[in-house]
Each structure stands twice: as C-alpha cells, then as structure tokens.
C-alpha angles and dihedrals in degrees: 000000000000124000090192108140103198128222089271101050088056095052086056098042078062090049099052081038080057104040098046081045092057096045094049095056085049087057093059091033129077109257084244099051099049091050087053080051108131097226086214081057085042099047087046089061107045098036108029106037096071143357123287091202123021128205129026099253086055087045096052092045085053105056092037114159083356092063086113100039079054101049084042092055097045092050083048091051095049097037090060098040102039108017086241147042115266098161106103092238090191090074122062102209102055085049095053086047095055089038088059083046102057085043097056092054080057098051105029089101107045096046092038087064091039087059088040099053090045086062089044085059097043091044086054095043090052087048100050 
C-alpha cells in the first residue's frame, strides 16, 4: 500500500493548516477585529513565524515524488518576487518551508472569508 501523498493533496493539507490556523487566531480575536485583520498580517503570522515542517528527513518524506514541482516553484516564486533565488535549495527543509509559504500567499484570501463567513453565521445564530 502506498503512503504517497501527491502534489494536490499537499496543497490541501496547507489549506486545512490554514484554515484551523485561522480559526484558531478568531477564536482569540474579537469578531471585529479579526474581520479589520489585514490577510497579509494574517498570512505573516501563520506561515512566516515558524516551520511548517522541521527537520530535513521530514522534509524529504514530505515532499516525497514532488520534491522538483516544489523547488520549481520555489525558484518561480523567488525569481518573480525578488529577481533571484535566496532559499537555500541544498537543504529540504528550508525548501518545504518556503513552498507552505508561497502557498499560503495563494491561499491567504480564500480561507481568510471562509473563516469569516463562518463568524457572519455564528454571530446570526447567536443572535437569533
């Protein structure tokens, strides 16, 4: 039985990391304030303030058969953002950390109104 978790399925797995993140920091959040947070803040928080994955044989598990889609798009990422590569692309787990992170800046939007709209609901059923 294989344990390969595909390109896809990692991008989700960031999604539902993103998602239970968010919801964590609206739980300790006014409902307000979390609605006036700024997602680039948000993103900040949950992506670049500690390491998705720690250590380089989990890196290299995780990245398993997607180890180049994940370095290209890293390089792709950094290219376009910075004009060259600073992510040390020798060592695994500095490249699965900067993969989450360019995730999370695609993803930061779309999870931040899920989470948001999930308040809107919970804020009208308490009402009601």
């Amino acid at each position: 039985m294989s344990t390969y978790v595909t390109y896809q399925q990692k991008q989700q797995e960031i999604k539902e990391y993103c998602l239970e993140r968010l919801r964590e920091i609206a739980e300790y959040m006014d409902n307000q304030d979390f609605r006036d947070a700024y997602a680039s803040d948000l993103h900040n928080d949950i992506f670049n303030t500690d390491y998705y994955i720690v250590g380089r044989y989990q890196a290299n598990q995780w990245t398993g058969g997607d180890t180049f889609d994940i370095i290209g798009d890293v390089v792709e990422y950094e290219k376009s953002n910075f004009g060259e590569v600073h992510t040390d692309l020798s060592e695994p787990e500095n490249v699965v950390n900067m993969w989450v992170y360019v995730q999370g800046w695609e993803i930061i939007h779309e999870c931040y109104e899920t989470v948001r709209d999930e308040l809107d609901d919970q804020c009208q059923l308490d009402v009601g």
